[in-house]
Each structure stands twice: as structure tokens, then as C-alpha cells.
PLY file of the C-alpha trace (Angstrom):
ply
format ascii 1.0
element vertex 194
property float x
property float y
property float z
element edge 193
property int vertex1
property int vertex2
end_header
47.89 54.10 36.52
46.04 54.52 33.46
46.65 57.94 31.22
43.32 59.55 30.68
43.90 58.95 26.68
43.68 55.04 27.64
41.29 55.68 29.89
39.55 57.49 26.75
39.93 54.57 24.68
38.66 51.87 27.30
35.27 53.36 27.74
34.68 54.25 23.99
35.86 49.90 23.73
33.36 49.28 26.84
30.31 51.28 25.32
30.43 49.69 21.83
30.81 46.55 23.38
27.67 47.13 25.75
25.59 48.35 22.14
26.68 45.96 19.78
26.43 42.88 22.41
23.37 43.87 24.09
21.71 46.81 21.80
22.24 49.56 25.03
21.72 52.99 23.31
24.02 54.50 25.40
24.50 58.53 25.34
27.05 60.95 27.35
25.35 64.57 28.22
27.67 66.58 30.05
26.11 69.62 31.71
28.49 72.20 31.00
31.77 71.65 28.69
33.85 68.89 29.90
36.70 67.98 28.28
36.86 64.29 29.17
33.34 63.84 27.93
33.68 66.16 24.55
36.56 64.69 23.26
36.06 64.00 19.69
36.85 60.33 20.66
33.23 60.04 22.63
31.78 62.84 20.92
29.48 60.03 19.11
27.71 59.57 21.82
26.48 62.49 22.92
23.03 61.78 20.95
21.01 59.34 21.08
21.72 56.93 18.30
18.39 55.15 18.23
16.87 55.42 14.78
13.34 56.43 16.56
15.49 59.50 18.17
17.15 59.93 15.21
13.65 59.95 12.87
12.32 62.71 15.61
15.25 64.71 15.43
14.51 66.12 11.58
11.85 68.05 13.21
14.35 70.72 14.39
11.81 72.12 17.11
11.43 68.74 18.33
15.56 68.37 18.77
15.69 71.63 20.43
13.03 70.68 22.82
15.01 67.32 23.50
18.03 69.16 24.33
16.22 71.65 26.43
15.07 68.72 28.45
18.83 67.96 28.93
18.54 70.43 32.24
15.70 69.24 33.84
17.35 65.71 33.58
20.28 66.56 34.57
18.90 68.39 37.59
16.78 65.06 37.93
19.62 62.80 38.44
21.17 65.25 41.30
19.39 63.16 43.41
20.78 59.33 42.27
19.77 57.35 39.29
16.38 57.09 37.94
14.03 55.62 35.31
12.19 57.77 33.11
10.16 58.72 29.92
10.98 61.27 27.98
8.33 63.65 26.29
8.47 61.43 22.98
7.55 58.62 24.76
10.86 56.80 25.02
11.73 54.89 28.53
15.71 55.48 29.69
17.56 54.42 32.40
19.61 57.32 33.26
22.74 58.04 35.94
24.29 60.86 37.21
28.50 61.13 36.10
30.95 62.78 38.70
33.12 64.12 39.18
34.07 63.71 42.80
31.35 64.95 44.54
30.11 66.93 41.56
27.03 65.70 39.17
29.05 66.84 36.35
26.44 65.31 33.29
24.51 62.09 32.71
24.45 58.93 31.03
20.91 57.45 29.71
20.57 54.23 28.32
17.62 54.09 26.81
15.60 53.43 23.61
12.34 51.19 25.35
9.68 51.72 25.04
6.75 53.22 27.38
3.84 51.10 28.89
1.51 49.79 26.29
-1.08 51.86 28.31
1.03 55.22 27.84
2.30 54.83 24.29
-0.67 56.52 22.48
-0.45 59.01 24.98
2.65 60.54 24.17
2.36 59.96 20.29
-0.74 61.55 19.99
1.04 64.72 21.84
4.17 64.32 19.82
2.00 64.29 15.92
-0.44 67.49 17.56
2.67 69.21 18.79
4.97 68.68 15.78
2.73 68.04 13.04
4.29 64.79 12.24
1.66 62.28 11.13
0.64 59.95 13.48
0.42 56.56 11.84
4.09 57.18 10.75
5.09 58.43 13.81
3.57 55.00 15.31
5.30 53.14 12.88
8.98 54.54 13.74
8.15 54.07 17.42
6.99 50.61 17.16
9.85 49.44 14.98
12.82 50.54 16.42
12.27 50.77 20.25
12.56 47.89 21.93
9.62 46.40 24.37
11.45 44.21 27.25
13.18 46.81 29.56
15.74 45.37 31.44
16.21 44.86 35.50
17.86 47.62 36.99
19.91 44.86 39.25
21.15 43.80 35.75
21.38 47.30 34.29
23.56 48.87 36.83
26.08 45.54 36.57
26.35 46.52 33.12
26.85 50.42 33.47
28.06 50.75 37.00
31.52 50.05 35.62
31.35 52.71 33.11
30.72 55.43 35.53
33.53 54.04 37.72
36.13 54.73 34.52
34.43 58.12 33.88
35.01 59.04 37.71
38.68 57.58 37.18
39.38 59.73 34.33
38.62 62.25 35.93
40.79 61.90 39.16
43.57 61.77 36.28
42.28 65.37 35.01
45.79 66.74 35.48
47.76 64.24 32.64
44.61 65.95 30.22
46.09 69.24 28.82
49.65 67.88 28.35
47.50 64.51 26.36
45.49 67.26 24.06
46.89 69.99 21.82
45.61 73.89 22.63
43.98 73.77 19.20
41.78 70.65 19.95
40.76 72.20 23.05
39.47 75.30 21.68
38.18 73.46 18.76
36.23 70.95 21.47
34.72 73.90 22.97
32.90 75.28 19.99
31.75 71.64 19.07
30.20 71.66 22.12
28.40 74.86 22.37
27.08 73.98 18.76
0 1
1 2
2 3
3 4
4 5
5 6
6 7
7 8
8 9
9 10
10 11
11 12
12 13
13 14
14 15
15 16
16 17
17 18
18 19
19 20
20 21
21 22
22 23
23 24
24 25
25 26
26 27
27 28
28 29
29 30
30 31
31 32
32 33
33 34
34 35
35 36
36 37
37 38
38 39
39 40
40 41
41 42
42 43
43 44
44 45
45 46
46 47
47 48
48 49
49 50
50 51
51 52
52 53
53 54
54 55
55 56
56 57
57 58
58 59
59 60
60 61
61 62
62 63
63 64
64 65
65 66
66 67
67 68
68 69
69 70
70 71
71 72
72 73
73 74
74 75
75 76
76 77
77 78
78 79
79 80
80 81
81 82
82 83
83 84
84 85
85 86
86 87
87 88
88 89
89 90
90 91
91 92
92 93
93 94
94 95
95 96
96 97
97 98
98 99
99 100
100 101
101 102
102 103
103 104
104 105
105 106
106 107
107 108
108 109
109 110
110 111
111 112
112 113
113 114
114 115
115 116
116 117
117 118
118 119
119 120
120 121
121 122
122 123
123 124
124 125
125 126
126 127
127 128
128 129
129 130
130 131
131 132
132 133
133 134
134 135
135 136
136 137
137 138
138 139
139 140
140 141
141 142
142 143
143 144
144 145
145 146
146 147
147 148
148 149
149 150
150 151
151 152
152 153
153 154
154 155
155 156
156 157
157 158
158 159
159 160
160 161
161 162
162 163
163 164
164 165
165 166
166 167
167 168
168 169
169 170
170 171
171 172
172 173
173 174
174 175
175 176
176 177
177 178
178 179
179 180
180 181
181 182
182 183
183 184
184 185
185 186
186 187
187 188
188 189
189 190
190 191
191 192
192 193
């Protein structure tokens, strides 16, 4: 059996392998602290990394708004996996993590964007909102999001597996303190809560 260190290590290898081979912007939100998922090892991916995201999050009431969408996505997802749109206008696949029978977080893959028919929609609400002009806003959106979503048959192939070695880190929760030093921990904590 694996120790949840390698375990650790194996999704961190899976997820870059699922960005850098088929441009997944893949992102970890646990719901409450969880050590597994706020190791400093996979702490990189609890944003998203898409430079669109990334552009909207210098707007620091925009970034808080995004993370207080965290909860109603996460209560979202109690229910099985879903596709959405987020209030900036960005389409996600996203999937509930447990832990046993607990929804302990989500993963979202996303960075896609909306319908063609729905983009200026949410832009227009995003520039009023924010005061970010539009026609850069438009820009940002339209170069780094990506237009073909894929299948969900073919998505969940892809990310099915990395749920499976979330779960099976967790059923090895007990190897996790002695793996860790009491100063990490603590230290893991606050990074979190920031």
C-alpha cells in the first residue's frame, strides 16, 4: 500500500501531466482545512492558474467574490458532478472529492469558455460591477480561455482517476501525522485560513 506522501506525489505527477499534455486548469478547493489537500506539495493548485483568472484576480473585490462562490459550489456538487459558469463567465467542469461518504471539497477543471451567445453577458456585468474596462476585459477573456469544451465521457476518463487517489489518500489518513512534522501542520493551517 501506498504511504499518503507517495500518494502526495502521484497526484501532484498526474495533474501536471493532465495540464501540460492536455491544457486542464485543474484546481483543488477543500471546504474546510484538510490536510491532504493543503499540503504545501498541492497547495499550487488551489487557484485557478488560468491567466484570464489570474488577470481578474488583481481586482481584490472580484477575488473575494470568487472565493465566496467557493460555498455555493461546493454545496452544488453535494449532489454529483456538474458543469457550470462561473459569475466571470468562465465554463468548469467541476466534481465533488470524498472522503468516504463525505463531500469533503471540489475539483474544477475549467478555463472554457461560455456560449458565444452568453459571453457578452457576463463581461458586460463583470466591467459594470468591477470597473474594469470592457474591451480589455474582452481581450483577456478571448485570449486565454479556450473555446472547444471537452465531452464529459472523455473528461471524467481523464479525472475520474484523480478523485480515486484523493479518496485513497485519504483511507491512508492515519500514516499522515507520523509523514508531517507538528510545525508544518500548524503552519498548513494558517496558509489555509489566509
Amino acid at each position: 500500500m501506498f504511504t499518503v506522501s507517495e500518494i502526495r506525489h502521484h497526484i501532484k505527477k498526474y495533474i501536471d501531466f493532465l495540464q501540460s499534455k492536455f491544457g486542464f486548469g485543474i484546481s483543488i478547493h477543500p471546504h474546510l482545512y484538510e490536510e491532504l489537500i493543503a499540503t504545501t506539495e498541492l497547495s499550487d493548485y488551489h487557484i485557478h492558474s488560468n491567466p484570464y483568472c489570474r488577470f481578474l484576480k488583481n481586482y481584490i473585490t472580484l477575488w473575494e467574490h470568487c472565493l465566496d462562490c467557493q460555498e455555493k459550489v461546493y454545496k452544488k456538487c453535494l449532489n454529483g458532478p456538474y458543469i457550470g459558469i462561473c459569475h466571470a463567465g468562465v465554463k468548469e467542469y467541476v466534481y465533488p472529492i470524498n472522503n468516504k461518504d463525505t463531500v469533503i471539497g471540489f475539483l474544477s477543471v475549467t478555463g472554457y469558455k461560455a456560449p458565444p451567445e452568453k459571453r457578452a453577458g457576463y463581461l458586460k456585468k463583470i466591467s459594470k460591477l468591477y470597473g474594469i474596462e470592457f474591451n480589455t476585459l474582452s481581450e483577456n477573456y478571448e485570449r486565454f480561455l479556450i473555446d472547444e469544451f471537452p465531452d464529459k465521457e472523455s473528461m471524467d476518463t481523464f479525472i475520474m482517476p484523480l478523485l480515486h487517489m484523493l479518496e485513497l489518500a485519504y483511507i491512508q489518513m492515519p500514516d499522515f501525522p507520523e509523514n508531517e512534522p507538528h510545525g508544518q501542520a500548524f503552519y498548513l493551517r494558517i496558509l489555509h485560513y489566509i
